[in-house]
N, C-alpha and C positions, 0 to 999 in steps of 0.2 A: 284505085283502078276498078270498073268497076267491066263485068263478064254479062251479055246475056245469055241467059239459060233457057229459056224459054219465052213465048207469048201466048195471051188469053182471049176468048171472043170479045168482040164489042159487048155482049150481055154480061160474062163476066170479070168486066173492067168496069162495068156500072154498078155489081153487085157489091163489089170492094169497094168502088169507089162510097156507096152509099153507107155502108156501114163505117169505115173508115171517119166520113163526116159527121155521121149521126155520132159515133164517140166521141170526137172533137169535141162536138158544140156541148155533150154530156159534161165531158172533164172540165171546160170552161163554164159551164153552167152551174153547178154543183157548191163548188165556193163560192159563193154571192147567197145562195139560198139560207136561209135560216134552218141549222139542223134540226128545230122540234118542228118543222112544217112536213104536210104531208105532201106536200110535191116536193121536196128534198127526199125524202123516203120513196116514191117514187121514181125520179132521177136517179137515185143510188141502184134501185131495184133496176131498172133500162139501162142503165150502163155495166151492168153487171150481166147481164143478156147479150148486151149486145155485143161487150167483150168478147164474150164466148161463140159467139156466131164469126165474133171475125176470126176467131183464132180456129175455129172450127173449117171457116175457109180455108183458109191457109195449108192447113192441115191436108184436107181433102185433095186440096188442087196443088199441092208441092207431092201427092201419092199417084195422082191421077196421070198429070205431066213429069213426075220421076225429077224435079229441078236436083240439081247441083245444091248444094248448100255452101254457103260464103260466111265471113269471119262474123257477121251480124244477118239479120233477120232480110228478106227479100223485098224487093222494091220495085213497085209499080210503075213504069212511065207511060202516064196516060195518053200521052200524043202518040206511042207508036202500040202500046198495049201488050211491051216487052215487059219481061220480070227479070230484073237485072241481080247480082249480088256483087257486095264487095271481095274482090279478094285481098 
């Protein structure tokens, strides 16, 4: 079942949304590269950034907006720009 706790602006529901993908395409990216290449080394080093921006979001705006915390990690519904959790 899942509760919402809050909702974020249009800006940022774009700002998670973007890092959110940009990691995606990282972790999917990453295995296929050859790891003595320097754009593997690269990739490693961006995904490692940009982990931390998102988790840095997270952070900031579960302080900012004070959310409820649920049995796992929060969740974006980009059509309504709720952050919902599991209870």
């Amino acid at each position: 079942m899942l509760k919402v706790v809050g909702k974020i602006s249009e800006l940022e529901k774009n700002e998670i949304r973007n890092l959110n993908n940009h990691k995606i395409g990282l972790e999917e990216l990453i295995p296929i590269l050859d790891k003595k290449s320097m754009l593997y080394k690269r990739a490693v080093a961006d995904l490692e950034n940009t982990s931390k921006l998102y988790t840095n979001w997270w952070k900031h705006h579960a302080e900012k907006y004070q959310w409820e915390r649920g049995k796992r990690e929060w969740i974006v519904l980009f059509k309504s720009n709720e952050i919902v959790i599991e209870l």
